[in-house]
C-alpha positions as CSV (number, residue, x, y, z in Angstrom):
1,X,-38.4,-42.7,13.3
2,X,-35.7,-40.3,11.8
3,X,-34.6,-36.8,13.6
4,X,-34.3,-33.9,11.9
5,X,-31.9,-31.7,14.4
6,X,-31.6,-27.7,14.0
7,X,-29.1,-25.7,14.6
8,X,-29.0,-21.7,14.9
9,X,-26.6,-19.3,15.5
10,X,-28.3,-17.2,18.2
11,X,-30.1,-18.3,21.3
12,X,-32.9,-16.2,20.1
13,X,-33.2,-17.8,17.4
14,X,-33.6,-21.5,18.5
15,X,-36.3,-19.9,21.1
16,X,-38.3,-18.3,18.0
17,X,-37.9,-21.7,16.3
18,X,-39.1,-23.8,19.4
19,X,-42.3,-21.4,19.1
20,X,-42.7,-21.7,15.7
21,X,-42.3,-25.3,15.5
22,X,-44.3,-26.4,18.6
23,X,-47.1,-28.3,16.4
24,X,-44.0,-30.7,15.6
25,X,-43.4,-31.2,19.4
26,X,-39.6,-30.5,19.3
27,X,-37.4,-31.1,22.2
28,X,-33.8,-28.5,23.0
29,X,-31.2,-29.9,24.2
30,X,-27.4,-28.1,24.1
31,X,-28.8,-25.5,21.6
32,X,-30.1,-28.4,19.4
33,X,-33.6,-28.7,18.4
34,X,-34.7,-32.2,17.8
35,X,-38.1,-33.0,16.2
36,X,-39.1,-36.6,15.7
37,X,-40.8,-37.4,12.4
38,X,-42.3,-40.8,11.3
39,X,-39.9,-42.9,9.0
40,X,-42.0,-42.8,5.8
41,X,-44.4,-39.3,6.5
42,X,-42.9,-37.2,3.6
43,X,-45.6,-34.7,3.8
44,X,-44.8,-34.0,7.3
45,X,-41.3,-33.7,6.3
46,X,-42.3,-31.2,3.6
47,X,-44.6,-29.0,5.8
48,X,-41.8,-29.0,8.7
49,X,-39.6,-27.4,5.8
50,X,-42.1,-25.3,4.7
51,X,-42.6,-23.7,8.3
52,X,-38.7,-23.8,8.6
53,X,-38.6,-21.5,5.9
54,X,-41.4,-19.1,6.7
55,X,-40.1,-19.1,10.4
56,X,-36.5,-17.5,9.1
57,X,-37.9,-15.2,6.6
58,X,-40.6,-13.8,9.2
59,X,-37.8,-13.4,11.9
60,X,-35.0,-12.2,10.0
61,X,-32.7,-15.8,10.8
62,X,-29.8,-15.7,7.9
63,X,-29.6,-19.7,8.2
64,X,-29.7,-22.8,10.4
65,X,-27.9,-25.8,9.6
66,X,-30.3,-29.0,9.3
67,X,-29.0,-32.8,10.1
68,X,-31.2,-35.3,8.5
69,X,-30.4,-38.6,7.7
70,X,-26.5,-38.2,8.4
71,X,-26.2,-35.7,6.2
72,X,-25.7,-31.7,6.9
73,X,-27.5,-28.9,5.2
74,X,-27.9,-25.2,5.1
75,X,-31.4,-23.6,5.0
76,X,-31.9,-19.9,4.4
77,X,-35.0,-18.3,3.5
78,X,-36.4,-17.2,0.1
79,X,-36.2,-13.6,-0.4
């Protein structure tokens, strides 16, 4: 399994993520959102992003910081 965590500045926002993302069955915990994804299911990897992205730009979210794999990164939506 890897975890994907998520990270948002506003309270708000994680809760509008925890919506958006409930098909991926995320858990919260400190203001983290973890979601569990199978270790070799790209596809669901790419749809989580893809719904990452729509999620910010439909709600107005500037960013949220991704951990994947031990490594950090930014996300902001397409305008």
């Amino acid at each position: 399994m890897r975890s994907l965590q998520i990270r948002a500045l506003k309270t708000d926002d994680t809760d509008c993520l925890m919506r958006e993302l409930a098909v991926y069955s995320p858990t919260r915990s400190n203001g983290t959102i973890l979601v569990e994804i199978e270790e070799r299911s790209e596809m669901t990897l790419l749809g989580l992003f893809s719904a990452l992205d729509a999620c910010l730009a439909a709600n107005d979210i500037r960013s949220v910081r991704i951990e994947l794999d031990d490594r950090s990164y930014m996300l902001s939506p397409l305008r």
